[in-house]
C-alpha positions in Angstrom: 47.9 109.9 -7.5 45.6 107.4 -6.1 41.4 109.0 -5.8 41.8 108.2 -1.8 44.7 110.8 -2.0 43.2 113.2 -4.1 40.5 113.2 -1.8 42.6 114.0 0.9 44.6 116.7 -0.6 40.9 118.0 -1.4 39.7 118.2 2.2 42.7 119.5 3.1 42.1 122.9 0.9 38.7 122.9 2.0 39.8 123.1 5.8 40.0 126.7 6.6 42.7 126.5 9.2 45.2 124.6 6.7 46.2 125.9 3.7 48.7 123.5 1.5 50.5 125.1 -1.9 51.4 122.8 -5.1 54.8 123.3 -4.2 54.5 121.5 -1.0 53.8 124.7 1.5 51.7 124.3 4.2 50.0 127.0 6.0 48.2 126.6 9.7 46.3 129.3 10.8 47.9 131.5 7.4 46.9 131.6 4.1 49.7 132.4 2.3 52.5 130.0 3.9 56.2 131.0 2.8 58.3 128.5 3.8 57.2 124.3 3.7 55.6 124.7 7.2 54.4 128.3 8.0 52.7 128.5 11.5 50.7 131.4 12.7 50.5 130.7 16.5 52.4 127.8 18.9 53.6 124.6 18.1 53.7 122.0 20.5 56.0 119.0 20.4 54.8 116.2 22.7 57.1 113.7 24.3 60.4 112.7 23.0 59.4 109.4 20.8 61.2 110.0 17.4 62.2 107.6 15.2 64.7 105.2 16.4 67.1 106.7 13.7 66.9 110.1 14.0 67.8 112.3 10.8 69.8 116.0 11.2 67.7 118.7 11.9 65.2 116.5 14.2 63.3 118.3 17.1 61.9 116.3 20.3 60.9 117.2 23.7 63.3 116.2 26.4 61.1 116.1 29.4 63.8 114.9 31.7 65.5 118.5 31.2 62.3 120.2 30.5 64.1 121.7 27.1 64.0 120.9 23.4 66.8 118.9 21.2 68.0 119.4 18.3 69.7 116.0 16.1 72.7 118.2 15.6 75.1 115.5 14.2 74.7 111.5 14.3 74.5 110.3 17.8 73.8 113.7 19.0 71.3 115.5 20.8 72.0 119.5 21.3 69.6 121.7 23.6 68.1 124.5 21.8 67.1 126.7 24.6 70.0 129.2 25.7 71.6 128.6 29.1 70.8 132.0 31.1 67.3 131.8 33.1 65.8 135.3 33.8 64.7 135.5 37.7 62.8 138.4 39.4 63.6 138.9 42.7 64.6 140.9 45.9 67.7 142.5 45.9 70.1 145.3 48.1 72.2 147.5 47.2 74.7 150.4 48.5 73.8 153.7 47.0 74.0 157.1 48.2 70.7 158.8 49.5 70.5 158.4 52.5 70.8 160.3 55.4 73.9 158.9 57.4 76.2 160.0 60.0 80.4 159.2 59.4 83.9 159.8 60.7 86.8 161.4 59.3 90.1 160.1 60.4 90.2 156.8 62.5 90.8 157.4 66.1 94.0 156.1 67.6 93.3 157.3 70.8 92.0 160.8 73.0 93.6 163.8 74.0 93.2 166.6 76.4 96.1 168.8 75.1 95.6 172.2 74.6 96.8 172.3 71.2 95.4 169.4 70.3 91.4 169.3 71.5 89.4 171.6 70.0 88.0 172.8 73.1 91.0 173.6 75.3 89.1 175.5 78.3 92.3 175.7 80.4 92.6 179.1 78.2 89.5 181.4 78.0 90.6 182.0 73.9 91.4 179.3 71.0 91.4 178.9 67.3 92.0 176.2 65.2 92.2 174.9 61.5 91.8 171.7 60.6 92.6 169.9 57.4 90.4 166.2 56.5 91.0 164.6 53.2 88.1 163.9 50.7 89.0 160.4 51.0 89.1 160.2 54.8 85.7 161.4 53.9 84.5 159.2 51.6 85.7 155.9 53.4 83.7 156.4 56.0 80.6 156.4 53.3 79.9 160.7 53.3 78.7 160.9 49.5 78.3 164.1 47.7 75.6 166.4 49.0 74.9 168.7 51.7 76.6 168.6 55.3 74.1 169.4 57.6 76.2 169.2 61.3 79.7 168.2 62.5 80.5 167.0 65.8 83.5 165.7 68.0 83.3 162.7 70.6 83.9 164.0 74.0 85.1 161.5 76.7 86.0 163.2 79.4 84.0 166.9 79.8 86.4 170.3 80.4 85.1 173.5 82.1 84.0 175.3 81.5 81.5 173.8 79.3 80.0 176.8 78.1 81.4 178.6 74.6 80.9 182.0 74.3 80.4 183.1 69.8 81.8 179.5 69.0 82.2 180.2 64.9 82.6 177.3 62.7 83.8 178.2 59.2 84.5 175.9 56.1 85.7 175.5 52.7 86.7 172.7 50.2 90.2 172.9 49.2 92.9 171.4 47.0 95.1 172.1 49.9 97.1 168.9 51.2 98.9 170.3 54.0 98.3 173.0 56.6 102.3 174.0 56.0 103.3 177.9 57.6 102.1 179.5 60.5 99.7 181.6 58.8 96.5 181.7 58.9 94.6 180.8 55.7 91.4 182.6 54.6 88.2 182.5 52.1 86.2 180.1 54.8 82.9 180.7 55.2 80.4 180.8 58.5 78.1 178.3 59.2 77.9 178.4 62.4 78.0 181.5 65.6 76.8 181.7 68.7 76.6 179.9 72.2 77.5 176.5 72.5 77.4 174.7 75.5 79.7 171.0 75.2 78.6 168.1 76.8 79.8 164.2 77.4 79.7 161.8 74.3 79.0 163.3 70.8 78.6 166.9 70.5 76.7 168.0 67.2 76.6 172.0 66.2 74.5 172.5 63.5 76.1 174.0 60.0 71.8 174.9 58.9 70.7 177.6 61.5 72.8 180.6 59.8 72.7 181.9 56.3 72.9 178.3 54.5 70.0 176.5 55.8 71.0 173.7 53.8 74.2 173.2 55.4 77.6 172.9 53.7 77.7 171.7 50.2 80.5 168.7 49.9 81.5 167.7 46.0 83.0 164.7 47.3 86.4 163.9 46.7 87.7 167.4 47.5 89.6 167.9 50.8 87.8 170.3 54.1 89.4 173.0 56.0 87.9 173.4 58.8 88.1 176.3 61.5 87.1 176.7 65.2 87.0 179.4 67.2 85.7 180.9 70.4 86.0 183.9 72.8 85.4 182.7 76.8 85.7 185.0 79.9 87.4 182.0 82.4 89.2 178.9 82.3 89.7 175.5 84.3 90.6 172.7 82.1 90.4 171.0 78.9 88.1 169.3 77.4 89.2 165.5 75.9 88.2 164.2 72.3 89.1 161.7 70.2 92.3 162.2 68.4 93.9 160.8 64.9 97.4 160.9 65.2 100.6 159.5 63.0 98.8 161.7 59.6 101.7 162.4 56.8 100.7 165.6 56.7 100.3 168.7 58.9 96.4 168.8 59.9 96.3 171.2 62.7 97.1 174.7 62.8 96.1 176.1 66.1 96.6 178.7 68.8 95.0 179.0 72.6 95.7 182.2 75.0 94.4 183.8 78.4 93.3 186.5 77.6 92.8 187.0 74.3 90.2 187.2 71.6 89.6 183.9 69.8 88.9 184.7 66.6 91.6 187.0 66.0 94.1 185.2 67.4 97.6 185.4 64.8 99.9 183.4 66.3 99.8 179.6 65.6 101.8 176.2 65.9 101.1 173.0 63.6 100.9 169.7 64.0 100.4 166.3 62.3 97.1 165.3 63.6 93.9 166.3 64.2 90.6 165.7 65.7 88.0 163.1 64.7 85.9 165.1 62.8 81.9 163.8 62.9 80.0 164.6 60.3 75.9 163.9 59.0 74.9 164.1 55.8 74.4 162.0 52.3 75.7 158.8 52.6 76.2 155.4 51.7 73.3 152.9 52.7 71.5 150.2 51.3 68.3 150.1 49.0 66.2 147.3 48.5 64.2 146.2 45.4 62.9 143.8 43.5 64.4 143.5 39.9 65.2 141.6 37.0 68.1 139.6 36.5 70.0 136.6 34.6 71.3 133.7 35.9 74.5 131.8 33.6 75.6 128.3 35.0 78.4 127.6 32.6 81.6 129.7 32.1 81.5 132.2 29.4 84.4 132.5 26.6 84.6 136.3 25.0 86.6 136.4 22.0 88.8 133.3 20.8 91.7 133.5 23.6 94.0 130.9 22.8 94.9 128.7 26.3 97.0 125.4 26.3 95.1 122.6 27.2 93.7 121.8 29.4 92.7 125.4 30.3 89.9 126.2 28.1 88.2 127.6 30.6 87.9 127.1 34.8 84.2 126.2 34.9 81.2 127.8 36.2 80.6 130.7 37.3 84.1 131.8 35.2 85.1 134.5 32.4 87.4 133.7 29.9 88.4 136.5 27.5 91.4 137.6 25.2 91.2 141.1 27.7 89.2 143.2 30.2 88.7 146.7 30.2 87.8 148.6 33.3 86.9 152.1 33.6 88.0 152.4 36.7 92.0 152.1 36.2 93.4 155.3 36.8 97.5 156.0 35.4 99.1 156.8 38.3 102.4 159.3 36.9 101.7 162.1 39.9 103.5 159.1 42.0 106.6 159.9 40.2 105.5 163.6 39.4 105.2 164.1 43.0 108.6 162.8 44.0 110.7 163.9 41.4 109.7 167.5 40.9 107.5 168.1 43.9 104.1 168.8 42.1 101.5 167.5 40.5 99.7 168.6 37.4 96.9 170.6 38.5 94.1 167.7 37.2 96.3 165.6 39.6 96.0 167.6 42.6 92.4 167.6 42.9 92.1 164.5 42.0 94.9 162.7 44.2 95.3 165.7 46.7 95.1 162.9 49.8 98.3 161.3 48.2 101.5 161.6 50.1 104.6 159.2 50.0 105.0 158.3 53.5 108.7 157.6 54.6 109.4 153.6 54.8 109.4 154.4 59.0 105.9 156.5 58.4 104.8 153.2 55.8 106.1 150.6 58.7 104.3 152.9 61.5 100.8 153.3 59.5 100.5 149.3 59.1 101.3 149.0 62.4 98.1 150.7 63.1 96.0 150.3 60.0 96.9 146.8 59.7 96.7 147.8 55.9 99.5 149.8 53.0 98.8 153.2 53.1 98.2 152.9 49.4 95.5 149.8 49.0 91.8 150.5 51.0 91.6 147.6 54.1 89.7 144.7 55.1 87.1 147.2 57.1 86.4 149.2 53.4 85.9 146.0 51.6 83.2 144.5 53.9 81.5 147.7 54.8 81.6 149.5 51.4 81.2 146.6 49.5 83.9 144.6 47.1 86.7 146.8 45.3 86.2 146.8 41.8 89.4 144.9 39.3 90.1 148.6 37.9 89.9 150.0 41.7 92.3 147.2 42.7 94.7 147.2 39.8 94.9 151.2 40.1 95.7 151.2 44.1 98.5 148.3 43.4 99.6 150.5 40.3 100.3 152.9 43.0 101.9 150.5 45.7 104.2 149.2 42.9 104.9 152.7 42.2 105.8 154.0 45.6 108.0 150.8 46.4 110.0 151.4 43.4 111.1 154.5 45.0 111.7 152.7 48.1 114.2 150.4 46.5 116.0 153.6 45.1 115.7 155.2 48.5 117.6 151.9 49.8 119.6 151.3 47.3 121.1 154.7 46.8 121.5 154.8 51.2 123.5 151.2 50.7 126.0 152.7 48.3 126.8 155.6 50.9 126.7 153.1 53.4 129.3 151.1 51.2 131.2 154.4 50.7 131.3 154.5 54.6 132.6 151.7 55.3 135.6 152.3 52.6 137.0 155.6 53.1 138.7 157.8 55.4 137.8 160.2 58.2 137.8 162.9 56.1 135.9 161.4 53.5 133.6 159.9 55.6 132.7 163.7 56.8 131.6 164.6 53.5 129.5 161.6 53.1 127.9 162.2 56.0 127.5 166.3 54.9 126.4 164.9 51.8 123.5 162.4 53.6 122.8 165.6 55.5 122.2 168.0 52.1 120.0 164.7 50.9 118.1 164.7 53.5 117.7 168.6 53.7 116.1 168.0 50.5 113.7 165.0 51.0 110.1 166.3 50.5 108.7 162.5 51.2 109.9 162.9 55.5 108.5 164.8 57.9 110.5 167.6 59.7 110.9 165.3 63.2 112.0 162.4 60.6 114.5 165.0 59.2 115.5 166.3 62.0 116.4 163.1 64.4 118.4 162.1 61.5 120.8 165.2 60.7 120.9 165.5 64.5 122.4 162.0 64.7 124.6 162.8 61.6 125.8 165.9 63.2 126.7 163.4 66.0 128.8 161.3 63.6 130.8 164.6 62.4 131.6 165.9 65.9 133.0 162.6 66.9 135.4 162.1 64.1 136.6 165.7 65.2 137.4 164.8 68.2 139.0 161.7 67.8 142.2 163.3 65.4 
């Protein structure tokens, strides 16, 4: 060691930022360095000159990037930094909180028939119950909470407008299906007294009795609803909105002159009901500002092997050996439903707005929804934001599920159509008896479906009599 050196390594351990160790450790701004460089505070690397050779495990400054390299292999320049960026800024979101008001059922057109409007003032007396699934509910973006009024739109205004001791009653329900003539009990007032109806949206508040907080709504469970009132004259009826075509039986109802509303025993039913209004918690959107990251290259989870050249489908892109989404829901009440005629009792509540529609009822509900019956529309997705891949995969679980049963269903009506077509008179009586005792027990039609059909069968039967 030359004296210029040694007088160098002495300043050096004189300098009270720098400490250097006889095994070649250097300390800056520490005096106990443990590894060759030790560094207590920030390096900085200026520029990207480096030797024109680089050795592995080099470290420059790209300034064109604005990120470090690394000499990862000969020839080679890797960026250290990672590729996300974090990014604080506005955002919106659908959450439920606010105060909204929605629709259950979607209107496919008015009515002013008496057993149909809740308000038919052609008769002094009426009572109805009405059935609203908890998802006709929640599509139109009603969240769990309290319902503070209901309402019905009124387009054209009855007389007379005046309700004398209008009661509205509710409950939640597992119920799917207003089925029988009698009357079903355990509702609960939330509403009594005068009511007088007007044009446009009539509100009657559920707050002003006994529950000043309204009605409470768990939601997903289904609402009965009931209506009654107890008038001195008539004229004529009142005209609201009307959703027709249902799967299920939604209205049970009665109307009389005179009479007493509310006790009123007698009843038909029918497969629609009212457009029911209804304010409280919903769906609306939030604004913020939050953190978030932002990943500009595709991201491989796992080590899926994909033939070349599908590594991966570039930015923006997942790759992964699977997805799990705890949103997929196993759909065996489909089956449960059809082939014993009951769910489990989990099922019901949960599903209790399932029904298997006939294929005529399926064709008829596009027709109008422009949708399946069993996958949420183009109206949902935009409003209520995107569906998520579990939500999806568990509503065409359920699609696949249902048309299954409507190949059997087709299948099993070409091989007595076969049958038909191959047998005798007599013969082709007792297929047709046997279509009839099919149909007699087909819980997936409705009782018009039913009976149009066995009418028409009857029909068949009567004419080959005739014709020996």
């Amino acid at each position: 060691m030359t004296t210029h050196l040694r007088a160098f390594i002495f300043a050096l351990l004189l300098l009270p930022a720098i400490t250097v160790f006889g095994q070649g450790e250097v300390g800056f701004g520490t005096d106990t360095p443990a590894e060759k460089a030790d560094i207590n505070g920030a390096m900085i690397i200026r520029g990207a000159a480096v030797a024109a050779t680089p050795i592995l495990g080099t470290i420059r400054w790209n300034s064109t990037d604005g990120m470090h390299d690394g000499r990862e292999t000969p020839g080679v320049w890797t960026r250290l930094e990672n590729d996300e960026f974090e990014y604080n800024g506005d955002y919106t979101a659908m959450v439920c909180g606010t105060t909204s008001t929605t629709s259950a059922g979607t209107a496919t057109g008015t009515s002013t028939t008496a057993s149909e409007t809740p308000f038919a003032t052609a008769y002094s007396d009426k009572r109805s119950q009405y059935l609203y699934y908890g998802t006709e509910i929640a599509l139109g973006g009603l969240c769990a909470g309290y319902i503070t009024q209901i309402g019905f739109q009124v387009s054209v205004l009855g007389a007379p407008a005046a309700l004398n001791g209008l009661t509205v009653s509710m409950k939640m329900t597992t119920t799917t299906s207003l089925s029988g003539l009698t009357w079903d009990t355990g509702l609960t007032t939330y509403y009594n007294g005068n009511y007088t109806l007007g044009p446009g949206p009539n509100y009657i508040s559920l707050t002003s009795g006994a529950y000043p907080s309204g009605f409470y709504w768990d939601g997903y469970s289904n609402i009965e609803l009931e209506l009654c009132y107890d008038n001195v004259s008539s004229s004529f009826n009142t005209t609201v909105e009307i959703s027709s075509g249902l799967a299920y039986t939604a209205t049970r109802t009665h109307y009389a002159s005179p009479g007493v509303g509310c006790a009123l025993t007698a009843s038909v039913t029918e497969a629609k009901h009212p457009v029911l209004y209804l304010t409280g918690t919903g769906v609306g959107p939030t604004t913020g500002v939050g953190d978030y990251l932002q990943f500009n290259l595709p991201i491989m989870i796992g080590s899926p092997v994909l033939p070349a050249p599908y590594v991966h489908h570039g930015p923006g892109s997942i790759t992964a050996e699977a997805i799990y989404d705890e949103n997929v829901i196993i759909s065996d009440y489909v089956f449960d439903n059809y082939f014993d005629g009951e769910m489990s009792e989990t099922d019901k509540v949960k599903h209790a707005d399932y029904t298997m529609r006939s294929i005529d009822e399926m064709t008829e509900y596009m027709r109008i929804h422009r949708h399946l019956p069993t996958i949420r529309g183009r109206n949902d997705w935009e409003e209520n934001g995107k569906f998520s891949t579990g939500e999806l995969a568990s509503e065409l679980w359920v699609t696949y599920e249902t048309h299954a049963l409507y190949l059997k269903e087709l299948h099993e009506r070409t091989l007595v159509a076969e049958q038909l077509l191959m047998t005798s008179d007599e013969i082709l009586k007792d297929a047709y008896l046997a279509e009839i005792f099919r149909l007699n027990q087909d819980n997936t039609l409705t009782e018009s479906v039913k009976s149009e059909r066995i009418a028409l069968l009857n029909q068949k039967i009567e004419e080959l009599n005739h014709a020996k």
